[in-house]
N, C-alpha and C positions, 0 to 999 in steps of 0.2 A: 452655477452650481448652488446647490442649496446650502443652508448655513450650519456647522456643527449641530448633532444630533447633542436634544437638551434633556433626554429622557433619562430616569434614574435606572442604574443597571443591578441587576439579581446582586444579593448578597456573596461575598466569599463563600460562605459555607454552602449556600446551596450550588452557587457556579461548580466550586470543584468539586464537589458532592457529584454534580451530573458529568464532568471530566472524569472524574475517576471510573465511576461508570461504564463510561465511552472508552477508556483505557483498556479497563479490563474485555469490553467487546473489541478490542481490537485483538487482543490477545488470543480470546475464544476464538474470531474471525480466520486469522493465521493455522492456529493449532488445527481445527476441526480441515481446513483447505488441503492441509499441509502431512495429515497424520498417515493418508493412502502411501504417500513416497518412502515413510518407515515401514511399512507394514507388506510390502509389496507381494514378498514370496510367498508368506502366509495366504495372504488373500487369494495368491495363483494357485496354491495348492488346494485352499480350503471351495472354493466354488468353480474351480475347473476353468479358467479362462489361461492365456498367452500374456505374454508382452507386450503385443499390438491392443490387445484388449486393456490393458492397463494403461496403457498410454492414452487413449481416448477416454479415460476416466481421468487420467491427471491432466486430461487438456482439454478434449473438446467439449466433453461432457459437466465440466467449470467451468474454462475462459470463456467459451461462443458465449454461453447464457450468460454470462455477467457482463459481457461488452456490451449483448441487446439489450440488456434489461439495461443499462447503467443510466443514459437519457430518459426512459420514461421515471427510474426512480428521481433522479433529479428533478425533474419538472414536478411530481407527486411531494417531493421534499419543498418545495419553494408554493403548494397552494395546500397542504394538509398540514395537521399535527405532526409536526419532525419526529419530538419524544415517542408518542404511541408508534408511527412508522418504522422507524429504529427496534422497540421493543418487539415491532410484528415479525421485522427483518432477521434480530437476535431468534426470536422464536421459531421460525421458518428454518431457519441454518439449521440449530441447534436439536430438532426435532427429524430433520434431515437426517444430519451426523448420526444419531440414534437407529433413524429405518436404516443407515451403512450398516451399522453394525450389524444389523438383523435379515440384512440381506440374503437369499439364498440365490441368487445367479446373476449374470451380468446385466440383464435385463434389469432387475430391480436396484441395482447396485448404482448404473449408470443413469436412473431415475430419480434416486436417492443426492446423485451429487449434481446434478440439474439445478434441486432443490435448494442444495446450498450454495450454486450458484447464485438464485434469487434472488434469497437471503441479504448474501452479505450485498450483493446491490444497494440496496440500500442502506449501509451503517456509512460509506466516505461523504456525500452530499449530506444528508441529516449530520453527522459529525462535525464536519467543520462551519456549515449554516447556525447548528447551534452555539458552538464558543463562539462565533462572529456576532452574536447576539447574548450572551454571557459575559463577554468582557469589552471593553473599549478598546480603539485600535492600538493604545503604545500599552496594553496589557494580554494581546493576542498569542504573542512568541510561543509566553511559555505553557499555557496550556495545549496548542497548538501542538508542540515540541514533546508534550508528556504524552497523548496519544498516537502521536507518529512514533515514539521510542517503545512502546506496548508492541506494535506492529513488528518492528525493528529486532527487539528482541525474542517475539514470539517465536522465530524457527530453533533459535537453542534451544526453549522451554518446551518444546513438541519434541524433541529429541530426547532431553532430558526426562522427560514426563512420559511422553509412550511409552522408553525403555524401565521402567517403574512398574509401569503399570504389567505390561510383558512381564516381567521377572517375575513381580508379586504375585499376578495370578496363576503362572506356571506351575507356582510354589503352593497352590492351593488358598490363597488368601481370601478368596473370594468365598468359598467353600460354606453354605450353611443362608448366603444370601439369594431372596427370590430373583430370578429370572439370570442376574450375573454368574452364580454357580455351575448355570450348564450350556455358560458360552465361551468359543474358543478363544484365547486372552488376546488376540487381534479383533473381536470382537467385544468383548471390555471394556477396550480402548477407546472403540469410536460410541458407547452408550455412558460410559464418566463424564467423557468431554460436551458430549453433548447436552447431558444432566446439567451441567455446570452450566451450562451458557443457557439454558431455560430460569435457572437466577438469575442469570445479570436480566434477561428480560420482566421477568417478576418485577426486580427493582428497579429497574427504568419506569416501568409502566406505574408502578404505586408511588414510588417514593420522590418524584422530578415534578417537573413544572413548566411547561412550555415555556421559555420567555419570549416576551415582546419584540417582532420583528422589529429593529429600527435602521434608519435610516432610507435615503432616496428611493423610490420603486419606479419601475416602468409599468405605462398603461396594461391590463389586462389584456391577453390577444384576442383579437378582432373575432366575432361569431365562433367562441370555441372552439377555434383550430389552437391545440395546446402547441407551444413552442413558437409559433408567429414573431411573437413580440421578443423574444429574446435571441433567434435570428438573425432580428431584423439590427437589433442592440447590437449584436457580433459583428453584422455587416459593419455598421455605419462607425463604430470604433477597429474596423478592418486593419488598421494601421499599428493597433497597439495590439489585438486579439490574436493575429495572424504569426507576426514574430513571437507572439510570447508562449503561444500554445505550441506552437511548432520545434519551440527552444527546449522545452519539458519534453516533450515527445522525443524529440532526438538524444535530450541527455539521458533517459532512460531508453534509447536503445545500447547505447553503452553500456548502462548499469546491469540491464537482463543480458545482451548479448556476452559481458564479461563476467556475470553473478552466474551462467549456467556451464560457463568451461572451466573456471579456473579450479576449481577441483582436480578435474581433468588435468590441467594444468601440472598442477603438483605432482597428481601422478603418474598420467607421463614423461615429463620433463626432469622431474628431481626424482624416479623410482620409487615417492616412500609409502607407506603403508596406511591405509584407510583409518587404524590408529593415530597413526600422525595428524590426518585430519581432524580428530576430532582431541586430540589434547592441544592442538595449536590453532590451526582455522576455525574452529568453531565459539571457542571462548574468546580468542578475538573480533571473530567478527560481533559477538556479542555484546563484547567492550564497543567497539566505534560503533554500533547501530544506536547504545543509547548517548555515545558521548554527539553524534552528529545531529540530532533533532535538541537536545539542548544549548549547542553553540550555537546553533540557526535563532532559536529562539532568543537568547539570551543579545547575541549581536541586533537582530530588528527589533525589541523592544529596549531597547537603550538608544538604539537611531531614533525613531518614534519619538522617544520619550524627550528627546533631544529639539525635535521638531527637525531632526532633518530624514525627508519622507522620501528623497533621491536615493537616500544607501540601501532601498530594498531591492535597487536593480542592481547596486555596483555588489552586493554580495552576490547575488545570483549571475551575473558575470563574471565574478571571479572566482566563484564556488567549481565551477566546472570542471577547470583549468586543472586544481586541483587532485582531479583524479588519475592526470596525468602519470604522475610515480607510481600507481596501482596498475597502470595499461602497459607498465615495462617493467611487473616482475618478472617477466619472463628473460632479462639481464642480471637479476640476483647471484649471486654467485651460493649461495647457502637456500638451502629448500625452508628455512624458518624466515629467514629475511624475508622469503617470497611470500611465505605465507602469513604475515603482517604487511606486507606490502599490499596485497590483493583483499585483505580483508576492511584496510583503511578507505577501500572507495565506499564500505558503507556509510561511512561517516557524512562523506562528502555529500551523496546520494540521497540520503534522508537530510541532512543541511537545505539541499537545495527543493528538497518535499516540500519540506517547514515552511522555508521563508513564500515560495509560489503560493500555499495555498494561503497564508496570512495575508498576502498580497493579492489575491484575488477576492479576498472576501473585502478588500476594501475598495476596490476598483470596483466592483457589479454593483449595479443595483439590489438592494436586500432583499426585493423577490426574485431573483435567481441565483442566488448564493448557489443554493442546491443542484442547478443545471451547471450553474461554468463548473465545480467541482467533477460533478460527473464525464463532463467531456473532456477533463485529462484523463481520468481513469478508463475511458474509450478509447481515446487515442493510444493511452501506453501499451494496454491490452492490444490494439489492434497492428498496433507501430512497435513500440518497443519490445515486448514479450513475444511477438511473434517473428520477426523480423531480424532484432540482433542474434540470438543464439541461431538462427538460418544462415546469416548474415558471416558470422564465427566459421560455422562448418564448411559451409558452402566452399570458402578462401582455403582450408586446410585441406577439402578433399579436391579441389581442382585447380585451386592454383600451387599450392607447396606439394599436394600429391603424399603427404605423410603426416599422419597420426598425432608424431610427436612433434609437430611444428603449428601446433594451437594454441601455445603463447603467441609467437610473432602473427597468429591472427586476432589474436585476440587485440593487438595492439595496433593493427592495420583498421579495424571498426573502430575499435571507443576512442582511440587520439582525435580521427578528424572527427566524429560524432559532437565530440563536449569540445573544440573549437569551433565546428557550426553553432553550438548550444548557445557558448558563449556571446558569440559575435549578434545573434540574435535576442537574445537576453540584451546587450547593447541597444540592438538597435528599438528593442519595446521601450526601452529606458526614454532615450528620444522621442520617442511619440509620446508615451507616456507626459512627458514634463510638458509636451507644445497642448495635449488635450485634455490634461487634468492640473495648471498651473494653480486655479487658483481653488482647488480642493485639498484639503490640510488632511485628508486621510483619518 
């Protein structure tokens, strides 16, 4: 293995200057994905589409595109300008979100979120490839940690913010302004957000600095077949690559297959009222989204910083485990109990984001930072987000046969899910130490 990287690293100010950045596109990234799920019956009313038609907007028409696209962005992230990449990607979404707004049919609507599919493609491979070249390893945590908690808390801030935005312009606020004065305030919504996140690419693109890839590289792949060479890297550390991507993949099919019922949960199981959800489940999940990327962060860079470079797997095996109390609210005896109970697996969830992806930007070589990131946000998109909420229903409509027995499925997927997660996270740990013994990370 080669010997510490002796290169001098980007200044503080400019490093978080580009994290903060990245934070706030993580946030845009969210909100702009996420703002079609508030806005639903407007959007049915106002261009004549169904429920099924809305659903292919909030699934096929984002997830499929961002799964394809996710590998070629990576691979484009580890041989281009990240910075500029990112700002195309910010820009791309964000111009997107805008044609939403301006949309007039499903056709153009379902083109439009294609678009931000793209997009956000490429902001997690450019994201985390740059702090792993912004900071040194036992200072990765916490930047790492600040824009996985932008992520985290973006779905309250899209809740919170839509409904502002709705209100205000109902009320005429807009009133006297070009082009927003004479559009329906569901449409407002998706041309503000989009506005906004055309800055954060302005300032990405003017005000940042590519930094210096460092550390070890793998050869360039052979006659321009793009991906060859980082393939071939996966194969031949098959033993650590295998367990460890497949541990990610599984604990978030938990986290998607119990992040998309528990709702549900609540309100069939405890009767209460969609207010409920949003004066109790939502500010908490708020609360643990950003407390879980800061303890991930805070615990691996104090191991690091320590020189013991083993606890970035004993937390991600034990991180899982964790989620255990949030897989059996549905034994709560109090509908609030439950609904902090199911909210704390965000914590865990983004904990265990954190620490994998700080831990893979140490393990790869520094020209594919950009690909291994991308190929868990493939995998989970393809595994976890599609699979665990399948996974949920499937058990409630054919094996319980009722409705209100979607907690105990919810708790039949994510128990054994993050004890697979776990045991595998385990077993990368061992490989890990027999194939990277004498790399100091």
């Amino acid at each position: 293995m080669s010997a510490p990287d002796q290169t001098r690293w980007p200044s503080p100010a400019h490093a978080w200057g580009m994290v903060t950045l990245l934070f706030l596109a993580g946030v845009f990234s969210v909100i702009d994905r996420g703002v079609l799920a508030i806005v639903v019956d407007p959007v049915r009313q106002d261009i004549g589409i169904g429920d099924e038609q809305v659903a292919l907007l909030q699934g096929l028409a984002f997830g499929l595109f961002y799964a394809i696209m996710g590998m070629p962005m990576g691979l484009l992230a580890d041989r281009v300008s990240r910075k500029h990449l990112v700002a195309t990607g910010i820009g791309l979404w964000s111009l997107a979100t805008i044609a939403s707004g301006l949309a007039q049919g499903f056709g153009s609507l379902f083109a439009a979120r294609l678009m931000v599919g793209l997009g956000e493609a490429a902001l997690g491979p450019c994201a985390i490839s740059l702090i792993a070249d912004l900071f040194p390893p036992e200072r990765r945590g916490r930047p790492i940690s600040l824009y996985m908690m932008g992520q985290g808390l973006a779905n309250g801030l899209a809740i919170v913010l839509t409904g502002l935005v709705l209100t205000h312009a109902a009320q005429g606020a807009f009133t006297g302004l070009p082009l927003l004065e004479a559009l329906a305030p569901w449409r407002v919504a998706f041309v503000l957000f989009g506005a906004g996140g055309i800055g954060v690419a302005a300032a990405m693109a003017l005000l940042t600095r590519e930094p210096e890839r460092k550390g070890a590289s793998i050869p360039a792949s052979a006659k321009g077949v793009a991906g060859k060479a980082e393939l071939q890297w996966l194969w031949a550390n098959r033993g650590l690559t295998v367990p460890l991507y497949l541990a990610f993949a599984i604990c978030f099919t938990a986290a998607y297959g119990a992040g998309a019922w528990t709702p549900t949960l609540l309100l069939r199981g405890y009767g209460v009222s969609p207010a409920f959800l949003g004066t109790w489940l939502g500010p908490f999940a708020m609360a643990f989204s950003a407390t879980g990327p800061l303890l991930g962060g805070y615990l691996l860079d104090r191991a690091m910083q320590r020189g013991r470079t083993g606890a970035r797997f004993t937390i991600l095996t034990l991180a899982p485990l964790c989620a255990i109390p949030s897989a059996l609210a549905v034994l709560a005896p109090d509908p609030r109990l439950a609904a902090v109970l199911v909210a704390s697996s965000n914590a865990v969830f983004a904990c265990v984001g954190t620490v994998m992806f700080a831990t893979l930007q140490t393990l790869v070589p520094a020209n594919m930072r950009g690909s291994a990131i991308s190929l868990t946000l493939v995998l989970n998109t393809l595994l976890g987000a599609t699979l665990g909420p399948l996974l949920v229903a499937t058990i409630t409509e054919r094996l319980f046969g009722n409705p209100a027995m979607v907690g105990w499925s919810i708790a039949l997927v994510a128990i054994p899910c993050v004890l697979i997660s776990s045991l595998l996270y385990a077993i990368a740990g061992k490989s890990t130490h027999a194939a990277f013994h004498s790399r100091t990370g």
